[in-house]
ROTORLUM-326661 format. One record per atom (N, C-alpha, C, CB): atom name; y, x, z; residue in three letters; chain; residue number from 1. Coordinates in steps of 0.1 Angstrom, whole numbers. Glycine has a CB too. Layout:
# residues N
   at      yy      xx      zz    aa   ch     i
   CA       Y       X       Z   ala    A   NUM
...
END
This chain:
# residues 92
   at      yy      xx      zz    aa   ch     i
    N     -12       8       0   unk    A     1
   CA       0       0       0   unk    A     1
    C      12       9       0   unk    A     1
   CB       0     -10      12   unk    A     1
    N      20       5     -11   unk    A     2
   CA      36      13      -8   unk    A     2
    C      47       4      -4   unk    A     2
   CB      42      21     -23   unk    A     2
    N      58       9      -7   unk    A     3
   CA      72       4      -7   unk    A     3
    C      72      -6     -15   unk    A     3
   CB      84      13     -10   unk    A     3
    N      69      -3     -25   unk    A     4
   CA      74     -14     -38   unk    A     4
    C      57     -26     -40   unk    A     4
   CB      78      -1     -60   unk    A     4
    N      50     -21     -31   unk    A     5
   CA      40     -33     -34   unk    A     5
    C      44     -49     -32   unk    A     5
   CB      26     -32     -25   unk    A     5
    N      36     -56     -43   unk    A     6
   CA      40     -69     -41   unk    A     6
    C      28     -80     -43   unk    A     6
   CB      51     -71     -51   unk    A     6
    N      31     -90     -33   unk    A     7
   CA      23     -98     -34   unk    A     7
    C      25    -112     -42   unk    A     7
   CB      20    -100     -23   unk    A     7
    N      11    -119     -47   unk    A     8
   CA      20    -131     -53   unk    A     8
    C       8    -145     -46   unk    A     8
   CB      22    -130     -76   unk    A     8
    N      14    -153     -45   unk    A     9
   CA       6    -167     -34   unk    A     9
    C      -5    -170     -50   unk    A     9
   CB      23    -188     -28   unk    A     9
    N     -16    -175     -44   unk    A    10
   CA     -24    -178     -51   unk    A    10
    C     -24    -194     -53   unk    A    10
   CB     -35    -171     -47   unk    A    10
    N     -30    -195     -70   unk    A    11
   CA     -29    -212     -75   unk    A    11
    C     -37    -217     -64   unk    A    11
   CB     -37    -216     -92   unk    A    11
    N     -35    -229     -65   unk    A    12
   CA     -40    -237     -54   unk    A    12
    C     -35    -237     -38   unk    A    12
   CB     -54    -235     -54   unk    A    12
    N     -26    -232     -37   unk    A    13
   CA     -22    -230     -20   unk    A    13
    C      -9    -237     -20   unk    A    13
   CB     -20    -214     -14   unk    A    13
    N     -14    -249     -14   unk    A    14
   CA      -2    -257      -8   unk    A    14
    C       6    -251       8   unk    A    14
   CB      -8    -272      -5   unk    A    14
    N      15    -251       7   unk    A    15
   CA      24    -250      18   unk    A    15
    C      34    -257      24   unk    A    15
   CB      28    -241      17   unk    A    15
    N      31    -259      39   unk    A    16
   CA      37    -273      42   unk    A    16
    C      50    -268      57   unk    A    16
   CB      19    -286      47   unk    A    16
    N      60    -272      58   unk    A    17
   CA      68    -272      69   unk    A    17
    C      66    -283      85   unk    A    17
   CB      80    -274      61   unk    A    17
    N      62    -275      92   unk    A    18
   CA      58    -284     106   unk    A    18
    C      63    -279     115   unk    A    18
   CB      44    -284     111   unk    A    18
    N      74    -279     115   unk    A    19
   CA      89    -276     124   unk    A    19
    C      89    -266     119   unk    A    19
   CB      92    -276     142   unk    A    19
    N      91    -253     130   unk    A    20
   CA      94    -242     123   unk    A    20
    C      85    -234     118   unk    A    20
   CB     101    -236     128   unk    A    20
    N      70    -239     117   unk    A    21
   CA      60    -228     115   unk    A    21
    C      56    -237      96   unk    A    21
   CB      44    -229     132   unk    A    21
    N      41    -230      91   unk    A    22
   CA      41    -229      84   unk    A    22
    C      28    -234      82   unk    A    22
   CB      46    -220      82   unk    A    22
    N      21    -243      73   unk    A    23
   CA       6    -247      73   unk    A    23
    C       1    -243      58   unk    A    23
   CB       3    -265      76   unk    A    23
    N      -6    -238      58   unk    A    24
   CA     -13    -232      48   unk    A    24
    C     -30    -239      43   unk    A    24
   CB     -13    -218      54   unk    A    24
    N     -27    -244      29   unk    A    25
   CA     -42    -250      26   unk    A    25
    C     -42    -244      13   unk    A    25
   CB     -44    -269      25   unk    A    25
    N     -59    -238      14   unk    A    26
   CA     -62    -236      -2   unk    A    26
    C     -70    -245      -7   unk    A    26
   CB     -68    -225      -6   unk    A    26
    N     -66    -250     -18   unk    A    27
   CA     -74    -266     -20   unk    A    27
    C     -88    -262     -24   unk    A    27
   CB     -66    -277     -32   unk    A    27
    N     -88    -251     -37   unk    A    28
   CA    -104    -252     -40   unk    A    28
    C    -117    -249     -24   unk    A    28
   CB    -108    -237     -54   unk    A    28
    N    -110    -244     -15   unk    A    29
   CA    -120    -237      -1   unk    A    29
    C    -119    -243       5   unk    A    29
   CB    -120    -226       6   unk    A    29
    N    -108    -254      10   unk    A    30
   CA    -103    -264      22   unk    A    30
    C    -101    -252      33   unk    A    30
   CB    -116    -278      27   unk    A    30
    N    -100    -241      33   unk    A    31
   CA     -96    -233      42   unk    A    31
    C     -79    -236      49   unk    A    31
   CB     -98    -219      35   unk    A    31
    N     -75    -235      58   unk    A    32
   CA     -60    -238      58   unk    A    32
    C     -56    -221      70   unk    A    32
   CB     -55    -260      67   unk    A    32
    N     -43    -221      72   unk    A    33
   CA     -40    -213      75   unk    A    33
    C     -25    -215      82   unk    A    33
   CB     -44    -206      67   unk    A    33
    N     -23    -211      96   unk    A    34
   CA     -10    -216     103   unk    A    34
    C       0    -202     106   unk    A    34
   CB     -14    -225     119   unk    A    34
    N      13    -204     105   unk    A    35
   CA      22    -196     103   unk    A    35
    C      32    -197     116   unk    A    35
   CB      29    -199      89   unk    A    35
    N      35    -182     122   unk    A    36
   CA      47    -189     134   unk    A    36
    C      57    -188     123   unk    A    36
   CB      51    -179     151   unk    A    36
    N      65    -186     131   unk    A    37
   CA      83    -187     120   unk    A    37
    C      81    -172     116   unk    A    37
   CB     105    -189     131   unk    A    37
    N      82    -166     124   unk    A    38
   CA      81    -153     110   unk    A    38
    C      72    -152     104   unk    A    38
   CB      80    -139     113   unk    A    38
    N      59    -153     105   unk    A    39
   CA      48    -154      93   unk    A    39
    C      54    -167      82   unk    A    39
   CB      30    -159     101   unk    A    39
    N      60    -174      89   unk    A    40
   CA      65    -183      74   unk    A    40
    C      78    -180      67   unk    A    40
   CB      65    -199      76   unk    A    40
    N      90    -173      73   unk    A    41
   CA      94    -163      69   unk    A    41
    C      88    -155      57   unk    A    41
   CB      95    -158      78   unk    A    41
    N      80    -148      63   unk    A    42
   CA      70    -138      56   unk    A    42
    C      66    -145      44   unk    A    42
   CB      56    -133      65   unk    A    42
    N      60    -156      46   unk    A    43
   CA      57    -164      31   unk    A    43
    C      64    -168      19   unk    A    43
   CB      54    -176      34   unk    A    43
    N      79    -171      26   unk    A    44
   CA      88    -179      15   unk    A    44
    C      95    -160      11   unk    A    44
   CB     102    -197      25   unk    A    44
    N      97    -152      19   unk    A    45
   CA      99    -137      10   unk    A    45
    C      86    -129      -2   unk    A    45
   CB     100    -126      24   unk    A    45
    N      76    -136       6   unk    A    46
   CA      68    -127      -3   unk    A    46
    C      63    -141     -19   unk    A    46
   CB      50    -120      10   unk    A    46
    N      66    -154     -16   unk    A    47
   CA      67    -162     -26   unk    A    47
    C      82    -163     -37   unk    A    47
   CB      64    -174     -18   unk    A    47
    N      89    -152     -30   unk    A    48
   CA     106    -151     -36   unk    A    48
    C      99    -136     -45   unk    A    48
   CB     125    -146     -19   unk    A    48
    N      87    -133     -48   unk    A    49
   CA      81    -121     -48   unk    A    49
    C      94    -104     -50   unk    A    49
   CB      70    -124     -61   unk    A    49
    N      95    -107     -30   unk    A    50
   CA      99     -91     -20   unk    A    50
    C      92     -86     -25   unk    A    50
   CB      98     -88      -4   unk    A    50
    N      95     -68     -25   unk    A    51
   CA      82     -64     -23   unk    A    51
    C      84     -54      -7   unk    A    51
   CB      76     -53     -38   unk    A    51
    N      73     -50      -3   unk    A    52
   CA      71     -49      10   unk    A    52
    C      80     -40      17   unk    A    52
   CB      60     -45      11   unk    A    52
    N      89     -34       9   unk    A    53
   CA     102     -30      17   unk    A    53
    C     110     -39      18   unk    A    53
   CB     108     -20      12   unk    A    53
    N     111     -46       9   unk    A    54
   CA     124     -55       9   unk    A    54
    C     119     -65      21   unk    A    54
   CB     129     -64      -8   unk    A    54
    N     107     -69      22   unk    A    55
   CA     107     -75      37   unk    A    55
    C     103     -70      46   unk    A    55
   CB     103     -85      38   unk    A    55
    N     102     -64      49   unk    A    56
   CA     102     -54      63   unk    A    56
    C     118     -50      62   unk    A    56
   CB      89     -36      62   unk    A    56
    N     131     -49      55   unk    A    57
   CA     141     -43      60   unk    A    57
    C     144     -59      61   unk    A    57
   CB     150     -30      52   unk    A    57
    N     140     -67      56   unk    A    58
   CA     148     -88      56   unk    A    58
    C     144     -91      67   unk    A    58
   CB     141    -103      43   unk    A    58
    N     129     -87      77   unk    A    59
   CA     123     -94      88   unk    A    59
    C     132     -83     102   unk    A    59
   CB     102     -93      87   unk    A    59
    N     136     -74     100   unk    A    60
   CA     144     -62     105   unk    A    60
    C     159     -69     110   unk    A    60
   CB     145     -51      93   unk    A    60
    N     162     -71      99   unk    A    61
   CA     176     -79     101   unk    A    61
    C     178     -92     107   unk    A    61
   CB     182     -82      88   unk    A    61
    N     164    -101     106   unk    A    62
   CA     166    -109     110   unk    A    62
    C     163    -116     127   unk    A    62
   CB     162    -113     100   unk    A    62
    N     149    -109     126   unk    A    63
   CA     145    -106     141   unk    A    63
    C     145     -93     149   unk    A    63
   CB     133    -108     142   unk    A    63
    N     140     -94     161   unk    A    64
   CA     143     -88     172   unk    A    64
    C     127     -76     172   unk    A    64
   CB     147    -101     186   unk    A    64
    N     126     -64     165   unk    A    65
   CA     111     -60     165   unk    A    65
    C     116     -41     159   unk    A    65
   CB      98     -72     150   unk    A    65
    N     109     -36     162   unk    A    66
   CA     110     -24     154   unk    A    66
    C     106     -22     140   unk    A    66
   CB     105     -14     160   unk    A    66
    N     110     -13     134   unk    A    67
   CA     105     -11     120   unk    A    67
    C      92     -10     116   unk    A    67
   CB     109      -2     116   unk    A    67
    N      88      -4     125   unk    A    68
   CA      75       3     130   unk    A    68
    C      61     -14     131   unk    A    68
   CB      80      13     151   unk    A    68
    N      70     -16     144   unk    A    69
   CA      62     -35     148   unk    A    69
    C      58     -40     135   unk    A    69
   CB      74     -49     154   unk    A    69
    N      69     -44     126   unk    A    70
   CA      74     -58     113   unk    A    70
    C      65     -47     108   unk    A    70
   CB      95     -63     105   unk    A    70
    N      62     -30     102   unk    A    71
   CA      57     -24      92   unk    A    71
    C      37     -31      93   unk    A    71
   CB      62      -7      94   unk    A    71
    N      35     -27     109   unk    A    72
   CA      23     -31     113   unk    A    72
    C      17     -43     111   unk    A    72
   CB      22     -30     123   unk    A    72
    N      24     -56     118   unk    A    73
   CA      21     -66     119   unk    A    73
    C      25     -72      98   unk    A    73
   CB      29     -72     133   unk    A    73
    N      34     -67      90   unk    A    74
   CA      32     -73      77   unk    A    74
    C      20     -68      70   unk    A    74
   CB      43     -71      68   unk    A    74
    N      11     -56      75   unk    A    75
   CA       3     -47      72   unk    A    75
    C     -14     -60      72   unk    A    75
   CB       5     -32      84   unk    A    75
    N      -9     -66      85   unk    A    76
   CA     -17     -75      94   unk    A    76
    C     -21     -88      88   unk    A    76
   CB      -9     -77     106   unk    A    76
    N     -10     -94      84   unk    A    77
   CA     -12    -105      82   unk    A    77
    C      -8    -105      66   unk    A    77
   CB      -4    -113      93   unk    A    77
    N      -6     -95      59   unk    A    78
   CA     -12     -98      45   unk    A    78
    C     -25     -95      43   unk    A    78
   CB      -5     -90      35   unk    A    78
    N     -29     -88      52   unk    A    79
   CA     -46     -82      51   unk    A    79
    C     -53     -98      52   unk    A    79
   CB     -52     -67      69   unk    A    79
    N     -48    -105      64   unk    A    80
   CA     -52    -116      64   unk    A    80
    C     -54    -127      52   unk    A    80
   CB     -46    -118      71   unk    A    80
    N     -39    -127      50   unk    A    81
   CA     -38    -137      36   unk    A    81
    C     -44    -135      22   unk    A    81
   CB     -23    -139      32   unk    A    81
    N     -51    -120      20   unk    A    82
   CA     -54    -119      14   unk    A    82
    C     -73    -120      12   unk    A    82
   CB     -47    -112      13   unk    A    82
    N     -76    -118      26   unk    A    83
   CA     -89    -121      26   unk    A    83
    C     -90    -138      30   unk    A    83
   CB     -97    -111      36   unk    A    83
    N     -82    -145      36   unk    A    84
   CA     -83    -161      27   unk    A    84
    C     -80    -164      14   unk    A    84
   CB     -74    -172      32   unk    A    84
    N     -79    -156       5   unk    A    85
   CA     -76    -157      -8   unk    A    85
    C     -57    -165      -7   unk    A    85
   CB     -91    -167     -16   unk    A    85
    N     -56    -164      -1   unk    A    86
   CA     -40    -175      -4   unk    A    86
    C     -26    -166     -11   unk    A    86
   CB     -33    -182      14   unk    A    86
    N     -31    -158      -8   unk    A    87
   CA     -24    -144     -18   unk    A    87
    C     -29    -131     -24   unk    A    87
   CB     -15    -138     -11   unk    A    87
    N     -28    -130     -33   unk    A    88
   CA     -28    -114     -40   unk    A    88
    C     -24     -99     -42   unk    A    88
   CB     -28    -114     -46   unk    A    88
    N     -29     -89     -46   unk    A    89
   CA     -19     -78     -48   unk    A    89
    C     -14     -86     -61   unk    A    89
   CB     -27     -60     -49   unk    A    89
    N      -5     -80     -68   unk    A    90
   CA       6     -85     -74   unk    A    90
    C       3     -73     -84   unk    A    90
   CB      22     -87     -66   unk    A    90
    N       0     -69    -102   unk    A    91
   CA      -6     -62    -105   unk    A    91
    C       3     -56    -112   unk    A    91
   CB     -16     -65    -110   unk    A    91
    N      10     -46    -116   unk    A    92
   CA      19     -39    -125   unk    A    92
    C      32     -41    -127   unk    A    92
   CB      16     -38    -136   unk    A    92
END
């Protein structure tokens, strides 16, 4: 993973707003998947397709975490989204 990697939401994933968090369904698996505010943050940047600098310095500015934290935890929970299939590496 670098600076400039990017991810893109995969067909079939609805995303839904439930106050401030984030519900995640992939329709062909019925898998779903729940977001606090920064993970859905994280969603609507990496669906604006950021690439992983640009949101790690956007989640930086916006919340209260080190660079270091936001670098880990986006490390974290794309590893995640990507083994539910609800997002991809983003190819060339």
């Amino acid at each position: 993973m670098t600076n400039e990697t990017k991810y893109q939401v995969a067909s079939g994933v609805m995303a839904r707003d439930v106050g401030e968090e984030v519900v995640l369904l992939h329709l062909a698996s019925g898998a779903y998947f729940g977001l606090d505010p920064v993970g859905a943050r994280i969603w609507t940047l990496i669906g604006e397709g950021k690439t992983f600098a640009q949101i790690c310095e956007m989640i930086a500015q916006e919340f209260d975490a080190t660079h270091a934290q936001i670098e880990q935890d986006l490390q974290a929970l794309t590893r995640q989204l990507t083994e539910q299939k609800l997002i991809f590496l983003q190819q060339g």
